[in-house]
MIVOMAR-110033 format. One record per residue (C-alpha): x, y, z. Coordinates in Angstrom, 3 decimals, decimal comma, padded with zeros to 6 digits. Layout:
<pt xx="X" yy="Y" zz="Z"/>
...
//
This chain:
<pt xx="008,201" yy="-021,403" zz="003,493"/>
<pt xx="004,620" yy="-020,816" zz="003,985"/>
<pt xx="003,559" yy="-019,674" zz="007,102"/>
<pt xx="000,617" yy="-021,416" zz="009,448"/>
<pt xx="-002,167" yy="-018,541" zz="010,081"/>
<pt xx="-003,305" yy="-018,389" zz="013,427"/>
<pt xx="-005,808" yy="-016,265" zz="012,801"/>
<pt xx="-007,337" yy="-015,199" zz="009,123"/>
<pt xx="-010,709" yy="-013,123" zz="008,513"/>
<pt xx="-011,753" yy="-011,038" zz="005,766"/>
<pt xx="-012,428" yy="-007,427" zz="007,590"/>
<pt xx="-013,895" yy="-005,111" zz="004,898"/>
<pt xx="-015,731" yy="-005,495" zz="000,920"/>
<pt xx="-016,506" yy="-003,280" zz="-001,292"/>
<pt xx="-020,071" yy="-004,121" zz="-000,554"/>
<pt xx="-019,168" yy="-002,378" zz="003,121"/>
<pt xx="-018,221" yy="001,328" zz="002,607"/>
<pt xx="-020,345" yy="004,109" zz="000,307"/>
<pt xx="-019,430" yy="005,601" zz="-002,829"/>
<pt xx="-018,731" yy="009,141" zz="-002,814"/>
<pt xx="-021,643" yy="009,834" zz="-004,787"/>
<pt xx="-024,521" yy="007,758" zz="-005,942"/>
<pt xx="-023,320" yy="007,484" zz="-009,723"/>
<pt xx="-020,207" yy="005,969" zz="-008,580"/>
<pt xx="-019,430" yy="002,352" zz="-007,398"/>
<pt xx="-016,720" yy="000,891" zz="-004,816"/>
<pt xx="-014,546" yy="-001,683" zz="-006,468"/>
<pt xx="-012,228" yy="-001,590" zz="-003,655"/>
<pt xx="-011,571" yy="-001,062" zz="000,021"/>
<pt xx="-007,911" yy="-002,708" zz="000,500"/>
<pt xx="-004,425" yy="-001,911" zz="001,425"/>
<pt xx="-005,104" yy="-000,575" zz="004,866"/>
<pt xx="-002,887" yy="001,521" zz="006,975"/>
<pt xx="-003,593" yy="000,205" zz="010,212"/>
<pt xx="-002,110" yy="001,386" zz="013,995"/>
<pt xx="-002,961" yy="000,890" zz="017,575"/>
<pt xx="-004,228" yy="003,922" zz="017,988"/>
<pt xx="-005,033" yy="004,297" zz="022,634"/>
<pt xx="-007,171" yy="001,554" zz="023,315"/>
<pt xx="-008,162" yy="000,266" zz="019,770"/>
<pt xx="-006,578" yy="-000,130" zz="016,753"/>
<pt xx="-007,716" yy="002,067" zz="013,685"/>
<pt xx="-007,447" yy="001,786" zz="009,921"/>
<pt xx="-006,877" yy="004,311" zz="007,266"/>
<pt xx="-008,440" yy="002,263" zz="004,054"/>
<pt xx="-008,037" yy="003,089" zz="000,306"/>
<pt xx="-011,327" yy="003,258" zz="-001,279"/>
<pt xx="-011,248" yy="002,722" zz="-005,087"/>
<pt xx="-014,675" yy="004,125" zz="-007,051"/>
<pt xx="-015,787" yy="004,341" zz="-010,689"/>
<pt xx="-018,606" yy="005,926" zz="-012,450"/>
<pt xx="-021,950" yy="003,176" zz="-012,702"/>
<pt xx="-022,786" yy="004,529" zz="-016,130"/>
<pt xx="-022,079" yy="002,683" zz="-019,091"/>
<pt xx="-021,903" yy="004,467" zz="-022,409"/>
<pt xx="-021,856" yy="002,326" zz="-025,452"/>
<pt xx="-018,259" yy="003,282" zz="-027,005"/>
<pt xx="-016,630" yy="005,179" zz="-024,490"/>
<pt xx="-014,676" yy="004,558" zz="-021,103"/>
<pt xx="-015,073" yy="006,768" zz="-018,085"/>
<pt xx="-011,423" yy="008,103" zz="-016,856"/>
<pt xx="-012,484" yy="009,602" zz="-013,100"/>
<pt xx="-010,328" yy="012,970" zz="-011,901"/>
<pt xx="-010,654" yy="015,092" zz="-008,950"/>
<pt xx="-010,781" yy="018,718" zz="-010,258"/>
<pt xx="-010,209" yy="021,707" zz="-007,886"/>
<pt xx="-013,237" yy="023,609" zz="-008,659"/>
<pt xx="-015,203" yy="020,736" zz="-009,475"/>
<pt xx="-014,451" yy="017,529" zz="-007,450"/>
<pt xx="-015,213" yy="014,563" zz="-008,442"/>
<pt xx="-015,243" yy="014,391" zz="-012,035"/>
<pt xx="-015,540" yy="012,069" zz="-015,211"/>
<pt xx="-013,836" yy="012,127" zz="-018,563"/>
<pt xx="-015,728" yy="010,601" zz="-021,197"/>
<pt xx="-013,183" yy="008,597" zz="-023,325"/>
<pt xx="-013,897" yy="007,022" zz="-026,807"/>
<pt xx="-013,003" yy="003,539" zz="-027,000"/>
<pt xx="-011,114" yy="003,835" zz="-030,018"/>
<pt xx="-008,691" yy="006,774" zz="-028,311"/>
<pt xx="-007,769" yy="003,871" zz="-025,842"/>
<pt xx="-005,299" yy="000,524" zz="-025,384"/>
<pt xx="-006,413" yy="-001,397" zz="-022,163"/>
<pt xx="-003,008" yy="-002,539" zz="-020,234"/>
<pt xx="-004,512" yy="-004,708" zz="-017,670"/>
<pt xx="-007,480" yy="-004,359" zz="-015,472"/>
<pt xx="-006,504" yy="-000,820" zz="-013,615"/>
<pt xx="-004,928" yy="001,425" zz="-016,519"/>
<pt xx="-005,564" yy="002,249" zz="-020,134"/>
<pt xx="-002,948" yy="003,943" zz="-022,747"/>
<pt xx="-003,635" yy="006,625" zz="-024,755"/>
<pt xx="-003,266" yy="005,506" zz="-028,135"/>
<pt xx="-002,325" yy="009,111" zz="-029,144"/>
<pt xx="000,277" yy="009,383" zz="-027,298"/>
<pt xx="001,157" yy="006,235" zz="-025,087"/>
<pt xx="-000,157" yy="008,112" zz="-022,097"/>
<pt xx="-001,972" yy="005,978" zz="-019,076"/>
<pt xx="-004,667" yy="006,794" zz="-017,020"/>
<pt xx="-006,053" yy="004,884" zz="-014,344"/>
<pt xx="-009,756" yy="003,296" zz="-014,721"/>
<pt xx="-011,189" yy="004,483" zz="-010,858"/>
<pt xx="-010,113" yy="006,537" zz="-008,473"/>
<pt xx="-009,260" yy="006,453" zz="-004,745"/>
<pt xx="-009,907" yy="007,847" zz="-001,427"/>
<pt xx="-008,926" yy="006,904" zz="002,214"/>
<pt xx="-011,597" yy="006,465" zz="004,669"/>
<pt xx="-011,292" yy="006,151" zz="008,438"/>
<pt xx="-012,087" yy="002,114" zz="009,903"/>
<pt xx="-012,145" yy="001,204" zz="013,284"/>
<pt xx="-011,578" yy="-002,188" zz="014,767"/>
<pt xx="-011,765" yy="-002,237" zz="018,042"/>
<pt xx="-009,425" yy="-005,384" zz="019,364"/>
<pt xx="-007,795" yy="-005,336" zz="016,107"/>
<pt xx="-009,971" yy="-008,559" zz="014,746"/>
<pt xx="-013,331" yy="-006,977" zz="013,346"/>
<pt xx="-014,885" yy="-004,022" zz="011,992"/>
<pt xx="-016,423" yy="-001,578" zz="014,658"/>
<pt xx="-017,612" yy="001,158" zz="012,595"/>
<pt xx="-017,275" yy="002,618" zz="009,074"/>
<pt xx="-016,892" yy="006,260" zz="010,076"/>
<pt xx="-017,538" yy="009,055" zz="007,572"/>
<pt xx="-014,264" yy="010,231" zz="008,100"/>
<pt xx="-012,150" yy="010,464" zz="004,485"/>
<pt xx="-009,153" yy="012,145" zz="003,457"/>
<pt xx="-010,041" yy="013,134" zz="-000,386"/>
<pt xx="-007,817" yy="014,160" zz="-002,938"/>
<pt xx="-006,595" yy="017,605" zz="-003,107"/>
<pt xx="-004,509" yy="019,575" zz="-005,214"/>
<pt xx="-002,799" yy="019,126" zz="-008,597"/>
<pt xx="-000,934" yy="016,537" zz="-007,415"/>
<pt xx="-003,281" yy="014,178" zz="-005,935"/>
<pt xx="-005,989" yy="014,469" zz="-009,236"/>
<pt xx="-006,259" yy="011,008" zz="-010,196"/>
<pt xx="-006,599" yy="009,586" zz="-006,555"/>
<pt xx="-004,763" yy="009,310" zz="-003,367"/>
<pt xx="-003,597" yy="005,305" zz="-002,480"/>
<pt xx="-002,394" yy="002,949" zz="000,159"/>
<pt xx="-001,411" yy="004,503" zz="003,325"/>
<pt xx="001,126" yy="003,226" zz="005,449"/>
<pt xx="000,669" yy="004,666" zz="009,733"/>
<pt xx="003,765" yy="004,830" zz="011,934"/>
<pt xx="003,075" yy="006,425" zz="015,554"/>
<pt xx="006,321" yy="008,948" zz="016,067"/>
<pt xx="006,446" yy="010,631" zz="019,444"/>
<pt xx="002,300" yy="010,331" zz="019,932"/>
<pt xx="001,092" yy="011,852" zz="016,191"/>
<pt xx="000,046" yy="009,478" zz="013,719"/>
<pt xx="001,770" yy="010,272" zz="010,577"/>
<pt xx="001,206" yy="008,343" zz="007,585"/>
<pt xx="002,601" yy="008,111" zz="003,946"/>
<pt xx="000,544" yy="007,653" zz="000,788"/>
<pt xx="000,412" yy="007,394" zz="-002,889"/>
<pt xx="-000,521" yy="010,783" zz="-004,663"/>
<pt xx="-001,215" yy="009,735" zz="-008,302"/>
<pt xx="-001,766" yy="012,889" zz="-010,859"/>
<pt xx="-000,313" yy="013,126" zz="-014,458"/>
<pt xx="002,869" yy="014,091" zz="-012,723"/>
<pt xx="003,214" yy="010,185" zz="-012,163"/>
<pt xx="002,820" yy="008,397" zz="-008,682"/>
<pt xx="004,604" yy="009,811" zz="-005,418"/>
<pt xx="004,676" yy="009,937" zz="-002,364"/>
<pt xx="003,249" yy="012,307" zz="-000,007"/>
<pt xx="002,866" yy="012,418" zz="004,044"/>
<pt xx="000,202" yy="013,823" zz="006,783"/>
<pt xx="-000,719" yy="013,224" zz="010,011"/>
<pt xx="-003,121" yy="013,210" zz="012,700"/>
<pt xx="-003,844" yy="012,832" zz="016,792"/>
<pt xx="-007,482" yy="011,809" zz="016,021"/>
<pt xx="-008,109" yy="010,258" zz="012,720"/>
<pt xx="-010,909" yy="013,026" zz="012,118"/>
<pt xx="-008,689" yy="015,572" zz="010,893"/>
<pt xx="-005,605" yy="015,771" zz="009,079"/>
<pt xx="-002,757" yy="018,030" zz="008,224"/>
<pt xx="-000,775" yy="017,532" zz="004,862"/>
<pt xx="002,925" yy="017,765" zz="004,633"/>
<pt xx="003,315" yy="017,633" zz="000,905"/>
<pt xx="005,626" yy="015,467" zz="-001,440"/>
<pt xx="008,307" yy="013,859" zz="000,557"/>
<pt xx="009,602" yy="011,348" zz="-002,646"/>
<pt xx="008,686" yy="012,350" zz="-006,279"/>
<pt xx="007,647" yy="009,895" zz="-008,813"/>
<pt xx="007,766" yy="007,235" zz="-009,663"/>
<pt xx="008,326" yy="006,366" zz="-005,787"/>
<pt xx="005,726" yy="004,310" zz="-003,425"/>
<pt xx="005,820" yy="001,967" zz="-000,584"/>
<pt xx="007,172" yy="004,216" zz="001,545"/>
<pt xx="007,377" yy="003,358" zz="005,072"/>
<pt xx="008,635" yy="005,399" zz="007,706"/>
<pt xx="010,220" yy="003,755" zz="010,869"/>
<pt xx="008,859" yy="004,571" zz="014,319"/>
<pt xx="011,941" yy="006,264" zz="016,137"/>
<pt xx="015,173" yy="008,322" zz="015,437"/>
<pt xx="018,252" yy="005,972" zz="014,102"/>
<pt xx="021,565" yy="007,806" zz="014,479"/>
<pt xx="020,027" yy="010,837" zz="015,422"/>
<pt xx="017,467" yy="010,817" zz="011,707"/>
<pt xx="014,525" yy="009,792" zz="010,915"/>
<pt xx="014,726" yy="006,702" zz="008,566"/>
<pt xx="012,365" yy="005,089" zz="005,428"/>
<pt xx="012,011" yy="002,285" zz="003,238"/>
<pt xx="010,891" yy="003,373" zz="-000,785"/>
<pt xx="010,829" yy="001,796" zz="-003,619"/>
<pt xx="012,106" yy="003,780" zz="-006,717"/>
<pt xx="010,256" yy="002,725" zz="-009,690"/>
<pt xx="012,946" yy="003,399" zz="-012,660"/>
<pt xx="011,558" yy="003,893" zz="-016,425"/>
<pt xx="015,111" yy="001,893" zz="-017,057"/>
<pt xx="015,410" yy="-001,475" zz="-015,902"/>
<pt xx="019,249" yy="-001,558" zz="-015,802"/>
<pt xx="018,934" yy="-004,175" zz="-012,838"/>
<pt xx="016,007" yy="-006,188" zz="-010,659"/>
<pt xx="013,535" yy="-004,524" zz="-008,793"/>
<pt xx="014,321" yy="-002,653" zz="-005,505"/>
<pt xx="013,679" yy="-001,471" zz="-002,303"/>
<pt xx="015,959" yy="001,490" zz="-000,665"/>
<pt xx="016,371" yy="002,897" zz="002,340"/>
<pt xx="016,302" yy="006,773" zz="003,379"/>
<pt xx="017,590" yy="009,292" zz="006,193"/>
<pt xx="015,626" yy="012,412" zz="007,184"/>
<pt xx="016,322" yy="015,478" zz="009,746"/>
<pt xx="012,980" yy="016,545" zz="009,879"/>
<pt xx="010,976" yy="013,865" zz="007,926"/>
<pt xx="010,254" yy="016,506" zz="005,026"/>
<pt xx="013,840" yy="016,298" zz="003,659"/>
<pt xx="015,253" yy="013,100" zz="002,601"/>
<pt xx="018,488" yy="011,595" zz="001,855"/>
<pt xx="021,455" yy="009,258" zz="002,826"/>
<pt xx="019,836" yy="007,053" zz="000,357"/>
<pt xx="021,006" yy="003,108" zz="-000,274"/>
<pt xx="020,135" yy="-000,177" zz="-002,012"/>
<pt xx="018,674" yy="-002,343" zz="000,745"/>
<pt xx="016,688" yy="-005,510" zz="-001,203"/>
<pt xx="016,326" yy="-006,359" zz="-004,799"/>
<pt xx="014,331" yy="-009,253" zz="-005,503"/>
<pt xx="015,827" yy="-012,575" zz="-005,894"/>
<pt xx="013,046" yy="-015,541" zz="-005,741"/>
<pt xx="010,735" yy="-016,112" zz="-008,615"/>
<pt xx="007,695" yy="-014,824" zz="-006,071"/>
<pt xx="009,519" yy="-011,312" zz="-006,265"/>
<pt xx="011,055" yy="-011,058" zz="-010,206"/>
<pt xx="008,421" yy="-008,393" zz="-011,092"/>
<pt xx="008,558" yy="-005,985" zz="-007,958"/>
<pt xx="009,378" yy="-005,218" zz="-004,260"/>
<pt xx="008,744" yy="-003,143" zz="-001,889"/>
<pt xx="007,808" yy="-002,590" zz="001,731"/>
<pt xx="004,545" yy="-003,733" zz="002,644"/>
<pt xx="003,963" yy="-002,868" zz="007,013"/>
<pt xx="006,167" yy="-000,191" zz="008,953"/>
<pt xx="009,079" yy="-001,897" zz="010,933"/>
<pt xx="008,518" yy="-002,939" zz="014,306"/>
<pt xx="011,174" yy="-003,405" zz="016,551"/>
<pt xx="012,370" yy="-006,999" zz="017,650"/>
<pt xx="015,310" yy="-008,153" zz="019,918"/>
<pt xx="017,686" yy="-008,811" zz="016,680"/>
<pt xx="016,538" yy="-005,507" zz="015,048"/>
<pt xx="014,367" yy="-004,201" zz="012,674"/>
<pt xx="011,411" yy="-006,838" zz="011,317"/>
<pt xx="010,184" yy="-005,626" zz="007,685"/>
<pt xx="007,316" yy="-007,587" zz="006,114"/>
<pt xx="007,178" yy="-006,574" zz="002,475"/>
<pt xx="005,931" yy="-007,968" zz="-000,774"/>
<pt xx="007,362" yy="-009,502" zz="-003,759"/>
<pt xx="005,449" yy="-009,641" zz="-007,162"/>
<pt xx="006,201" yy="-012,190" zz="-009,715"/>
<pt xx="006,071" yy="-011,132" zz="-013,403"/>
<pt xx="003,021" yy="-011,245" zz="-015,758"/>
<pt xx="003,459" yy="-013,791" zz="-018,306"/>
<pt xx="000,992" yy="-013,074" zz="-020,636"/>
<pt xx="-000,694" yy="-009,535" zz="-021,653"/>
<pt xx="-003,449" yy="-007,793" zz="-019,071"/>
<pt xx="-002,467" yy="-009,522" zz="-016,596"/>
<pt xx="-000,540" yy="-008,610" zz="-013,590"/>
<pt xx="001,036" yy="-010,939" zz="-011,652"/>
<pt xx="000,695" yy="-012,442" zz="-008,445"/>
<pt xx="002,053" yy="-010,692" zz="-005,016"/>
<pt xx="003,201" yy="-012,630" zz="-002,089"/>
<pt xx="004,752" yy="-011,685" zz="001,125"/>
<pt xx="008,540" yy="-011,954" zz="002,507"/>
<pt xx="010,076" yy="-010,768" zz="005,622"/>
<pt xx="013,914" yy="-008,850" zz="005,963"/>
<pt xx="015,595" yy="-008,767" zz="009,393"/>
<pt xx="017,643" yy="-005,330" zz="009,450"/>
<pt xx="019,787" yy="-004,026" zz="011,765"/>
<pt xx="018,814" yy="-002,277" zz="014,668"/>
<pt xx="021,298" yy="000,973" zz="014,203"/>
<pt xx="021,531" yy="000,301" zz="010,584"/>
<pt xx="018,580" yy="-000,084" zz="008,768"/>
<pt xx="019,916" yy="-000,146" zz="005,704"/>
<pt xx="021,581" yy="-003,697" zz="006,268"/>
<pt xx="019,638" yy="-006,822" zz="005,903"/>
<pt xx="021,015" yy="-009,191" zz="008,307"/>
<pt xx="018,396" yy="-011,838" zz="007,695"/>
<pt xx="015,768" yy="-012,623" zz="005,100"/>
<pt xx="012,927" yy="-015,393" zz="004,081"/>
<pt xx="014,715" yy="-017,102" zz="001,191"/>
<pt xx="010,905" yy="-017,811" zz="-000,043"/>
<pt xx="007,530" yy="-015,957" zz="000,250"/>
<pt xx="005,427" yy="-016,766" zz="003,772"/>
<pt xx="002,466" yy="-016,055" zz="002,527"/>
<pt xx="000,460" yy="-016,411" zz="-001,102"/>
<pt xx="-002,858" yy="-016,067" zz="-002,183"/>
<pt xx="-004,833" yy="-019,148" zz="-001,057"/>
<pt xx="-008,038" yy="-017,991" zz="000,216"/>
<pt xx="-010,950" yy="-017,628" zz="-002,326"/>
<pt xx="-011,003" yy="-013,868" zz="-001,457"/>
<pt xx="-007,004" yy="-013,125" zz="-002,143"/>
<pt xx="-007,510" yy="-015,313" zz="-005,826"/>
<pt xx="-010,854" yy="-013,743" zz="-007,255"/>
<pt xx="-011,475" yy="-009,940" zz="-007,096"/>
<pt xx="-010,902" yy="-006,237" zz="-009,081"/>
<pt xx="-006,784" yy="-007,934" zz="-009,511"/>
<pt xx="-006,753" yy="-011,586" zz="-009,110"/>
<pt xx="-004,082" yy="-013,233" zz="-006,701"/>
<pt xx="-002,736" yy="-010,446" zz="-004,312"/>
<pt xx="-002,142" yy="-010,368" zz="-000,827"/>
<pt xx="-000,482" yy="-007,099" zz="-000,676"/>
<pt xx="000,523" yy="-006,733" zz="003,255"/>
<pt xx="000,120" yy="-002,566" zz="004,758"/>
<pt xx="-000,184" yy="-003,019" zz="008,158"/>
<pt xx="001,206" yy="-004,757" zz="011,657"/>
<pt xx="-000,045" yy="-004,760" zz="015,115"/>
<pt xx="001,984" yy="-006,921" zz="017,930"/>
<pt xx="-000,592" yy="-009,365" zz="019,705"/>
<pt xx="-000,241" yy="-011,525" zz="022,315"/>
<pt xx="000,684" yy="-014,842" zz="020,654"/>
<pt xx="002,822" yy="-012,525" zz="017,626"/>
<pt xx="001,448" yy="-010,255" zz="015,262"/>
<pt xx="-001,676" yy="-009,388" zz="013,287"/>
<pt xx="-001,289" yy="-008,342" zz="009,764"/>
<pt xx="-003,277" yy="-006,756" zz="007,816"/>
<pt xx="-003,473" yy="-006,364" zz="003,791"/>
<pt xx="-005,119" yy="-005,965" zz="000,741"/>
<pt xx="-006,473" yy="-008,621" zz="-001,026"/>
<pt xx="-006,967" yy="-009,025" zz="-004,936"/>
<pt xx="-007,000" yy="-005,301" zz="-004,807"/>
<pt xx="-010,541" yy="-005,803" zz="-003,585"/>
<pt xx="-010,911" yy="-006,095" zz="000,451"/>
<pt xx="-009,105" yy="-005,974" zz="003,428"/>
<pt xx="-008,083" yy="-009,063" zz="005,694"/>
<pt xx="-006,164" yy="-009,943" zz="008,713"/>
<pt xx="-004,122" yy="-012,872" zz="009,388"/>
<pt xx="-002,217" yy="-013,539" zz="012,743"/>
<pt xx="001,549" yy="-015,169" zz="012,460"/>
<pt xx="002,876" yy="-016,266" zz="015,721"/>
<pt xx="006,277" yy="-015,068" zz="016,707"/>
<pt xx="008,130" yy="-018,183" zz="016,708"/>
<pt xx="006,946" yy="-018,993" zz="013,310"/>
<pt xx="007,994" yy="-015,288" zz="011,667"/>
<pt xx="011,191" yy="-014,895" zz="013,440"/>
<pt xx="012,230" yy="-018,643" zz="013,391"/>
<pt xx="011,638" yy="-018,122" zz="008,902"/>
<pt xx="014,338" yy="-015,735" zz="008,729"/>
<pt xx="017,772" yy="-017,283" zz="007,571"/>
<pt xx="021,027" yy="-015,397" zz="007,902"/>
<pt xx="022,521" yy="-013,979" zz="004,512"/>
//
C-alpha cells in the first residue's frame, strides 16, 4: 500500500556540500540522521567522496590513515573484480574494498522543510576502526544529549559505533557498541523496563534463514544484550534485506518503526531496489511486533530516488512529528537527501494486526 506524500522535496546533492580536499569529488550526501534539535531541526549527513584523478589501468581505493588522513591506494585493474557500483574484490584473495569514502557533516534545516546552512561542521573518521569511512547516522535525543549511532567501516568489517553531542559542533565518541557485520542500529528514545533498548540488524556470512532485524537491551547504552528476533522479511520488496531505517517514536498503540526492505538483485552489479515498511511494537515490549504494513509504503518513484551513484533507493534515516503527521527524511539512490511528509491517519491507518 503506497502511501500519498503530503509533502516531498529533494533537500541536499552532491553538487551542495565540498569535498574534503580539492582532488576529491562528492558522489553522495544521503542517509541523514535528522532530530529536532531546540527550535530547528538539524541533520547529521553522510558525505561519500572519491579521488577526481583517473589513471589509465588502475582504481583508486580511498583510506583514512592516522598519520596521514585522507589517503589513496592506487589499485591495478587487473588485481580487481567489480561487485556492483560501491565495492570491488580482490582477486587475490576475495577481499572487498569500498570505491569512496565517507564523512558526516553537520545540515541545518530550520522548520524541518529546507536547507538553512551547510555548516563546516564534520565528524571524520578516526581510528583503526573507522579507516575506510564512517556511514549513516541514526539521532535519538535521550534525557537532552543527542546521541547518535553510525556505521564504522575498516577491514575489520562494518559495525557499529555511537557518540554524542549538546551542540552538533563537537562530539564525543563512545566506541563500538555492536561488532561486525552489524548496522542499522537505532536506539529508542527512553528507558523500557528499566534498559535502554535498540533495533540492529545482524548481517550473517551464513544465510541459514531470511534477512533480519533484532532487538537489544542495554544498562548503560555501551553494553548490550537481551537480544531477540523481531522482523525477518516476508514481501518480495524485503527478500534481500531489512533493517531499521528512523528511531522509534512513540504513538498511542506503542512503538512506530519505519524501516526498509530491499528486494534481491537479479542479475550481477546490481543491487536491488529498497523500499520502506512500517512495524507497530509494543510499548513495554519492543521486541514484539503487534502490527505491520503487509506491503512497502513507499518506493522509488521520483526521478531523483531512480537515477543516481545506486539506482532505485529510498533508504528512510530520519523522523520528525509535524503538525498534520510526520516528516521523513532519507537517502535517495545513495545520492541526496529528501523529505517526504505522511499524514498520521494514512501511516497508522496502513498497519494491519499480525
Amino acid at each position: 500500500m503506497i502511501l500519498p506524500r503530503l509533502f516531498q522535496k529533494l533537500l541536499l546533492t552532491p553538487a551542495d556540500v565540498p569535498p574534503s580536499r580539492d582532488d576529491f569529488e562528492v558522489v553522495g550526501a544521503f542517509n541523514p540522521g535528522v532530530v529536532r534539535a531546540g527550535d530547528e531541526v538539524v541533520m547529521l549527513v553522510r558525505v561519500a567522496e572519491r579521488p577526481r584523478e583517473v589513471r589509465v589501468g588502475f582504481t583508486p581505493l580511498p583510506r583514512w590513515d592516522s598519520d596521514e588522513g585522507l589517503t589513496v591506494d592506487w589499485t591495478s585493474d587487473a588485481r580487481l573484480r567489480p561487485i556492483d557500483p560501491r565495492v570491488v574484490e580482490r582477486v587475490a584473495d576475495g577481499l572487498v574494498r569500498l570505491t569512496f569514502t565517507s564523512h558526516l557533516r553537520v545540515v541545518r534545516l530550520g522548520d524541518g522543510r529546507s536547507v538553512r546552512a551547510v555548516e563546516p561542521v564534520r565528524f571524520l573518521p578516526e581510528g583503526p576502526m573507522e579507516e575506510f569511512g564512517v556511514e549513516d547516522p541514526r539521532i535519538t535525543e535521550i534525557d537532552g544529549r543527542y546521541y547518535f549511532t553510525y556505521v564504522s567501516v575498516s577491514r575489520h568489517g562494518a559495525c557499529t559505533s555511537l557518540a554524542s553531542t549538546t551542540d552538533f559542533r563537537s562530539f564525543e565518541r563512545h566506541g563500538v557498541i555492536f561488532p561486525s557485520e552489524n548496522k542499522d542500529v537505532v536506539l529508542f528514545p527512553e528507558k523500557i523496563g528499566g534498559a535502554f533498548a535498540a533495533i540492529h540488524r545482524p548481517n550473517p556470512a551464513t544465510p541459514f534463514n531470511r534477512p533480519e532485524m533484532w532487538t537489544a537491551s542495554s544498562p548503560d547504552l555501551r553494553r548490550w544484550g537481551g537480544h531477540a528476533c523481531l522482523h525477518g522479511g516476508g514481501g518480495a520488496w524485503e527478500t534481500g534485506r531489512v533493517g531499521a531505517g528512523a528511531p522509534p517514536v512513540r504513538v498511542p498503540d506503542g512503538w512506530l518503526e519505519i524501516y526498509h526492505g530491499n528486494r534481491r538483485p537479479t542479475k550481477l552489479g546490481e543491487v536491488g531496489a529498497y523500499s520502506t515498511g512500517a512495524l507497530l511494537l509494543a510499548a513495554d515490549d519492543p521486541s514484539r511486533v503487534l502490527a505491520r504494513t503487509t506491503d512497502s509504503i513507499m518506493e522509488p518513484t521520483a526521478d531523483f530516488e531512480r537515477r543516481g551513484f545506486v539506482p532505485d533507493v529510498v533508504f528512510a534515516t530520519g523522523i520528525v512529528e509535524s503538525e498534520a503527521g510526520w516528516l521523513v527524511y532519507y537517502g535517495a539512490a545513495d545520492s541526496s537527501s529528501a523529505v517526504v511528509e505522511f499524514a498520521r491517519e494514512d501511516l497508522l491507518g496502513a498497519l494491519a494486526t499480525v
